[in-house]
Each structure stands twice: as structure tokens, then as C-alpha cells.
C-alpha positions in Angstrom: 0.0 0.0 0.0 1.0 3.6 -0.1 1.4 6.2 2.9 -2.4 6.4 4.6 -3.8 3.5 3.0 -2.0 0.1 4.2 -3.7 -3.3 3.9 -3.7 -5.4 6.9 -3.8 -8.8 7.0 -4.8 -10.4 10.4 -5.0 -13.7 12.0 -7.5 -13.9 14.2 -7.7 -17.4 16.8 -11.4 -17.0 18.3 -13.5 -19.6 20.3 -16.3 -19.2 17.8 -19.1 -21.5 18.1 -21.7 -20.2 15.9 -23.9 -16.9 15.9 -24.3 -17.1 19.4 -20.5 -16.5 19.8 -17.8 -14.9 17.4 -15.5 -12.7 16.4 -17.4 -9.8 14.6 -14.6 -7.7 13.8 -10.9 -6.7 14.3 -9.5 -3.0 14.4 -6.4 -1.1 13.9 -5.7 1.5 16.7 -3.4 4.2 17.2 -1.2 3.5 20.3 -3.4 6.1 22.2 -6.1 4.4 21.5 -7.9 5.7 18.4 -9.7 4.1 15.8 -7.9 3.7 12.6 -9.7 1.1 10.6 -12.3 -1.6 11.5 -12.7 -4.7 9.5 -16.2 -6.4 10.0 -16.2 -10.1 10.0 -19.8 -11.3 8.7 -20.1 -15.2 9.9 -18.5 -17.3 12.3 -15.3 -19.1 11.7 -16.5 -22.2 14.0 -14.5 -24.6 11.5 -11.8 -22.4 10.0 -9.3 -21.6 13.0 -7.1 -19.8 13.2 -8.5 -17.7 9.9 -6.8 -14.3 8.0 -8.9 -11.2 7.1 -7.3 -8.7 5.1 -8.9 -5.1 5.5 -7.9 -1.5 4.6 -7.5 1.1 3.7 -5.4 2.1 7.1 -4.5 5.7 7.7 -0.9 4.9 9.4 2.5 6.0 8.0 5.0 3.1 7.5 7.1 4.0 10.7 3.6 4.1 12.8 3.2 2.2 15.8 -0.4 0.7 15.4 -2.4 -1.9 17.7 -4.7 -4.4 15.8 -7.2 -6.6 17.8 -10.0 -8.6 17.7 -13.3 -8.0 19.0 -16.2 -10.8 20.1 -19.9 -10.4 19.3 -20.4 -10.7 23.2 -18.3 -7.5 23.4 -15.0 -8.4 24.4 -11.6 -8.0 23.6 -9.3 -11.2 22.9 -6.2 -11.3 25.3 -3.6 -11.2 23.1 -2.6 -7.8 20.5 -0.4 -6.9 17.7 1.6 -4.2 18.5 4.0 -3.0 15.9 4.4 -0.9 12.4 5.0 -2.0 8.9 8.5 -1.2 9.3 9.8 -3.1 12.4 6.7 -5.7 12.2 4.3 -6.7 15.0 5.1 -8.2 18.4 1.8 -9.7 20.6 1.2 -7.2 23.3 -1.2 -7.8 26.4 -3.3 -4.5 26.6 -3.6 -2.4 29.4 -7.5 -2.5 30.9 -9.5 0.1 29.3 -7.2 0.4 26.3 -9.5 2.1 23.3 -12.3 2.2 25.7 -15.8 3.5 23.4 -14.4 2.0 20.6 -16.9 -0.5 20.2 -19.6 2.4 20.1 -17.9 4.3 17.3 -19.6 2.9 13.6 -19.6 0.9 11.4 -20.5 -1.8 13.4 -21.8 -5.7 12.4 -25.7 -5.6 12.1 -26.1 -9.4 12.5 -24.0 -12.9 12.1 -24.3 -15.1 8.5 -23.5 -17.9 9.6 
């Protein structure tokens, strides 16, 4: 990609088992917290684990440290982040509690679960 609009490609690892529980979405934060870019995840990956989403356009410069997480339908946070930039690459990161709080308020959020 070029400056301000990076693809990302994420591996997410969820406990999905069905609509009832998923991962509806991963996000790409600024390291205070901000929302960058969320990537919506439509169905359930209950037989396809650990799966890769690839989402963007990401407003980041190269030498950008960025967070990207995953988010559950049941609103929570996995335990385990990406912390890096697309220079240096991405270590996993345990977040502090409350990192990116109202995030999951901010649209465009998923409206419902495929499959």
C-alpha cells in the first residue's frame, strides 16, 4: 500500500461457536487508543481456525506504531494484541485495561451474524 492506505492482513484465533458467539470484527488502533480502521467479520469461523482477514484502507505512515485486535460479538476483547508498524513488524502485546475504551460504540458496526 502507499502512505495512509495500508492493507492489513490479520490472523484472528477466536473460540467461535456459531452466531451465538464470534469474532465480529478486528480493528487497527493508534497507540493512544484511536480508531484507525475496523474490519467487519460477517459469519462465524467455528471450522476455519485460526483464519486471516485482510482489511484496509489504514490511515498509518509506514514508521507508525499501530495496535490491531479482535473483537467478540459478546463485546469483548481477545487477550492477546499486535503491537508493531509496517516497518519493524508486529510483536503480541497484552493491553492495558480500558485500552481504546468506546471503541466498540464508534460505527460501522456488524448488524447481525451469516453464519
Amino acid at each position: 500500500g502507499a502512505p495512509g492506505s495500508y492493507t492489513f492482513p490479520v490472523t484472528v484465533s477466536s473460540p467461535d461457536t456459531g452466531c451465538d458467539h464470534y469474532a465480529d470484527w478486528w480493528a487497527v488502533l493508534s497507540e493512544s487508543g484511536d480508531l484507525l480502521y475496523r474490519r467487519l467479520l460477517l459469519h462465524s469461523h467455528v471450522d476455519e481456525q485460526p483464519f486471516t482477514s485482510t482489511g484496509g484502507h489504514v490511515d498509518a505512515r509506514r514508521d507508525e506504531t499501530v495496535i490491531a485486535r479482535s473483537h467478540m460479538n459478546l463485546a469483548s476483547y481477545g487477550g492477546v494484541a499486535m503491537r508493531g508498524s509496517l516497518i519493524d513488524g508486529f510483536n503480541s502485546v497484552i493491553l492495558t485495561t480500558g485500552f481504546g475504551d468506546g471503541v466498540e460504540t464508534i460505527a460501522q458496526l456488524p448488524d447481525g451474524c451469516a453464519f
